[in-house]
N, C-alpha and C positions, 0 to 999 in steps of 0.2 A: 415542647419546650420552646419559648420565643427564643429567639436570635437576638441578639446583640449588637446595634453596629456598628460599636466601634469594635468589639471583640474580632467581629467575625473582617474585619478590615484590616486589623494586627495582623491576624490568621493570615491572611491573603499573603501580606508583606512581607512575613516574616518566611513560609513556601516557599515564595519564586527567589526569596536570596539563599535560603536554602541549599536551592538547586543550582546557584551557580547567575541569576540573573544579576544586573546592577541596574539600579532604580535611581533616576538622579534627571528629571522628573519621570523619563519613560522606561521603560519595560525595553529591556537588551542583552543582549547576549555580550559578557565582556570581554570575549573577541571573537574572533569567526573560525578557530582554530576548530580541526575534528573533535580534538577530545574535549575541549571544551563543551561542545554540542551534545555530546554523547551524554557529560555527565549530568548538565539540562535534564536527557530524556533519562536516567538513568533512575531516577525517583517513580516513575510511572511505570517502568517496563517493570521496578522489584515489586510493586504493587498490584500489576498482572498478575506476575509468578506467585504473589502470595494467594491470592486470591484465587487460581485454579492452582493448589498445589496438591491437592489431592490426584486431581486428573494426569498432572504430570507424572508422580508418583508409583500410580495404579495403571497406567502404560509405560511406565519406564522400562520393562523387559523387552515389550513389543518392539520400541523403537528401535533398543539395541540390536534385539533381531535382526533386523534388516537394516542394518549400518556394516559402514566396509569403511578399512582404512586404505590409506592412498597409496599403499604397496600392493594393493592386492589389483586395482586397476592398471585395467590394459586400454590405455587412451584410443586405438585404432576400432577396437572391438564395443566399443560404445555404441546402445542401439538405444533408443529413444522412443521411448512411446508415451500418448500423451491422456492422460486416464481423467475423465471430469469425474469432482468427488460427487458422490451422495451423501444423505444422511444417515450417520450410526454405521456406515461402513467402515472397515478398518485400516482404508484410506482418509475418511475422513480424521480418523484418531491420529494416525500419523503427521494428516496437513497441519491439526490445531497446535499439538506437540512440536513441532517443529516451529511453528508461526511463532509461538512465545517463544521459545529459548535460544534458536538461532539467531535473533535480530538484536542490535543496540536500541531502535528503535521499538517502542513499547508498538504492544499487539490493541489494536481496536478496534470492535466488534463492527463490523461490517451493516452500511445501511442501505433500504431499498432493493434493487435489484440487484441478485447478487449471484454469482458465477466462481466455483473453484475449481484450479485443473492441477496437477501434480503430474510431474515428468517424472517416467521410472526407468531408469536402464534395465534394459530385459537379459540384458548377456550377464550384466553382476551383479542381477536382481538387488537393486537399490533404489531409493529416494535420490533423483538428480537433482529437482526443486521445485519450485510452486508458483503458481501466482494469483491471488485472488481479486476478482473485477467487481465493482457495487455501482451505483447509480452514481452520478457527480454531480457535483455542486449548482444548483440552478443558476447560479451568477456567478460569474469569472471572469473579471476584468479584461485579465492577458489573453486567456482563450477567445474571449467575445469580442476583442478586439481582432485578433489574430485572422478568425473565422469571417466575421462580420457579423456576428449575430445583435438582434438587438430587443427590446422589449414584445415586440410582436410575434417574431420566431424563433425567440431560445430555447421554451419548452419542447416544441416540434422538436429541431434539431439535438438538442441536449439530450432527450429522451432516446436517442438513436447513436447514444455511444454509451461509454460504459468509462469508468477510473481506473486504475492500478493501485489499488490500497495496498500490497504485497507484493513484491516480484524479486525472483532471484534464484540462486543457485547452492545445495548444499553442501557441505564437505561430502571429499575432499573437490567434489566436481568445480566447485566456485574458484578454487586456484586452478584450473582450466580453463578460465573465462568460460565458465557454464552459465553466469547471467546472462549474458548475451545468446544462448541458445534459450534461456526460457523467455528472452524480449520477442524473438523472431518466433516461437510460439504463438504468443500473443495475437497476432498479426497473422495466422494461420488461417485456412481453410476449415479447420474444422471445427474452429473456436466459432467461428461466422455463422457456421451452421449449427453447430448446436445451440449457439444464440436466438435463432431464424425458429429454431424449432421450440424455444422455451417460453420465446414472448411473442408469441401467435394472437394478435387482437387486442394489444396491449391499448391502453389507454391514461392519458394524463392524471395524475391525482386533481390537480387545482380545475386545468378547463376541459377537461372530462370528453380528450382529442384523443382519438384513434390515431397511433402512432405505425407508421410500418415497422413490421420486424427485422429490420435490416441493422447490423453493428457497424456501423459506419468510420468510427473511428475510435481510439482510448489516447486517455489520456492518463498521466500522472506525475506527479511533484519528485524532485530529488531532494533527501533530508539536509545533502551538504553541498547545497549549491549547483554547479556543473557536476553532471558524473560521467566518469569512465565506461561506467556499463551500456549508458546511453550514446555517448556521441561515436561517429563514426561508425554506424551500422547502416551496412547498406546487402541487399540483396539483388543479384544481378544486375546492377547496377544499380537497383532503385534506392530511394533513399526509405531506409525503415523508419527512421525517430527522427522528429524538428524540435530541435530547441528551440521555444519562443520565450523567451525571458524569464526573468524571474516574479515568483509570486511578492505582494507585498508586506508579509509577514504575522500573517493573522492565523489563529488557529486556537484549541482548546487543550491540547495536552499537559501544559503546564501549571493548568491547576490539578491537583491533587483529587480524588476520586470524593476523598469525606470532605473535604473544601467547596467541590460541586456540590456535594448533595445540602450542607450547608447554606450554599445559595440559594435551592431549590426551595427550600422549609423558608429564605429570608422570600423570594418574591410572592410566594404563597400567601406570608402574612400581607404583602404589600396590593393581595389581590389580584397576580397578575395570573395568567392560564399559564402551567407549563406542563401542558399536553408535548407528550414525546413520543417516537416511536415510529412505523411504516405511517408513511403519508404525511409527514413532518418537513421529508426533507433533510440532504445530511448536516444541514446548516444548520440545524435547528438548537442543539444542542450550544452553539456557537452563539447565536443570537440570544439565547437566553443568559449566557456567562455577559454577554456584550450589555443585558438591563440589568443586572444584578451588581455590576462593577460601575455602572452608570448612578443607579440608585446610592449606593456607595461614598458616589466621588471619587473614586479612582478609574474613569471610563479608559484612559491611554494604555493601563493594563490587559485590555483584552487585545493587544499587539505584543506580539512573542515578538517579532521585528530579526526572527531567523530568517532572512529569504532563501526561500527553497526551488533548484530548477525546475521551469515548467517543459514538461515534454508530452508532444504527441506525435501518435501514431494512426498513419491513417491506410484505411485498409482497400480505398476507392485513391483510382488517380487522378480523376478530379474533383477533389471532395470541396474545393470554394466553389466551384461551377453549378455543382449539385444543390450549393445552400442558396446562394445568388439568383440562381436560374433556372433552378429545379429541371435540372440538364438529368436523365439516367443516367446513374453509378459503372464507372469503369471501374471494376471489381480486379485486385492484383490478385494471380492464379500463384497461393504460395500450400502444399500440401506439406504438413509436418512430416513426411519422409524426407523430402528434397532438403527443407531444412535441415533436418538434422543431419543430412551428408554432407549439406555445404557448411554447418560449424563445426563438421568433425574436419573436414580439410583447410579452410580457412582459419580457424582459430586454434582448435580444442592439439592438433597434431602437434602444428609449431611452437604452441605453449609449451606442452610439456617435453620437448626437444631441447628449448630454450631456459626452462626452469625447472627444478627439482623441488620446488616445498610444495608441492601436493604427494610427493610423495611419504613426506614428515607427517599427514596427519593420521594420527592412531586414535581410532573410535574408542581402545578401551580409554585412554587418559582421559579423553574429551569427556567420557558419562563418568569417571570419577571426580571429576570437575564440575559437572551439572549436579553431581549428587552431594559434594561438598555448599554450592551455591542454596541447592533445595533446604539443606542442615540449617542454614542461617536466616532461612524465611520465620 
């Protein structure tokens, strides 16, 4: 069926106000408030859920399983261990199940190189949290600025870190400031090496560069600006995360999933290739909303114009010397045991000395709450 353009341009318009944006001539969020944000993304994440609700569903016993509510935790007694998923194990069912329903922020499928690890308390055998790593953006203003990276060796360098598309902590662990034990994760010993050991002779898509297998550093975006989770974390002294600014508000979530595919059927007629997929790029998807809104006349729409914190993490101490001067890597000695005893003493004790609502949260309320939300899909 041909497309329409002015239909499909209504379509668009009528979406992002939908979701809470204000158009007056650009693309914005009508204030910067959280809930305000949230309810922006609130349109994609029910469109997730519908979309795998089966899977939710047909693991929902699993999940409960192995959920605890926050009475039953002994904050001292937390033991950390740091498990990478595989596929079709029943870790990995737990991570994806968690990935959609836990977050305000809608779940998107991971591009490129991709890395998932899941933190489990082994004392109260539970899900603490997760974090998933994929390939990053080949151009990034802030970062390449930051770094110094420039057209000649972004890909090199680019190819030798990794994103944060996911990170964080689950009930009741996250009212423990448990995010911050799955950042310092991150940043681990053994995430390094299981990196080192996954992309062994990796090589460029575009100029076809033998990359070392080294994780040199991660980065990723905060949805609501500066976060809590992020600043102020430091290990031994060192500092674990740098804020380096903010992004400048570009991104694709905000169209609608049959809005996308829409486009996809409009550039198609216009002749244009919209080849997707490994070896694309996570950008790619982006770049194509960016012609299709072009072709349009409405190009300022592919700015959501939420600016989101840029943070990284870097896992060498001198990681501009390395890109600059191609100095060898001073590698920080961080083993995920050591961590986890310095966030149970540092953070996770005083937390819950200081505050009581991890103690309020009850897993049965919580899944008859996910199971009223699943009703209305």
């Amino acid at each position: 069926m041909k497309i329409n353009e002015n239909e499909l341009r209504d379509k668009i318009i009528a979406a992002l106000k939908s979701q809470g944006f204000a158009i007056n001539p650009h693309l914005r969020p009508k204030n910067d408030e959280k809930d305000t944000i949230k309810r922006i993304h609130e349109q994609k994440r029910k469109e997730q859920l519908k979309f795998h609700k089966n899977f939710l569903i047909t693991n929902f016993e699993l999940i409960k399983k192995y959920s605890i509510s926050g009475k039953e935790i002994d904050p001292e007694n937390i033991e950390i261990k740091l498990i990478e998923v595989s596929a079709n194990s029943v870790y990995s069912k737990i991570f994806f199940w968690w990935n959609l329903i836990w977050w305000s922020i809608p779940y998107d499928k991971p591009i490129g190189r991709q890395m998932r690890f899941i933190l489990w308390d082994k004392y109260h055998d539970a899900p603490f949290g997760l974090f998933c790593l994929q390939s990053p953006p080949l151009r990034s203003a802030m970062r390449d600025r930051f770094l110094g990276l420039n057209n000649r060796n972004v890909d090199y360098w680019v190819n030798q870190s990794l994103y944060g598309q996911r990170i964080g902590a689950l009930p009741p662990y996250n009212d423990l400031l448990g995010a911050k034990m799955v950042v310092l994760s991150m940043t681990s010993n053994e995430v390094r090496e299981s990196y080192a050991n996954k992309y062994q002779n990796t090589k460029t898509i575009l100029k076809k560069r033998k990359i070392p297998n080294r994780l040199l550093f991660i980065t990723t975006t905060s949805a609501y600006g500066k976060s809590s989770v992020y600043e102020r974390i430091k290990y031994k002294g060192e500092v674990v995360s740098q804020f380096i600014g903010f992004t400048s508000g570009a991104g694709t979530f905000h169209l609608p999933e049959d809005v996308y595919r829409e486009c996809l059927q409009y550039l198609e007629q216009k002749g244009v290739d919209i080849k997707r997929g490994y070896g694309t790029g996570p950008s790619r998807k982006m770049k194509l909303i960016a012609k299709a809104l072009r072709l349009l006349k409405i190009p300022t729409f592919s700015y959501h114009n939420i600016k989101r914190g840029y943070y990284l993490f870097s896992n060498v101490k001198n990681l501009r010397e390395v890109i600059r001067n191609n100095e060898n890597p001073l590698w920080y000695d961080r083993p995920i045991d050591d961590l986890a005893r310095y966030w149970i003493k540092r953070w996770c004790i005083p937390r819950s000395k200081r505050i009581g609502r991890w103690r309020d949260f009850n897993a049965d309320d919580f899944f008859k709450s996910v199971e009223k939300e699943l009703e209305t899909l």
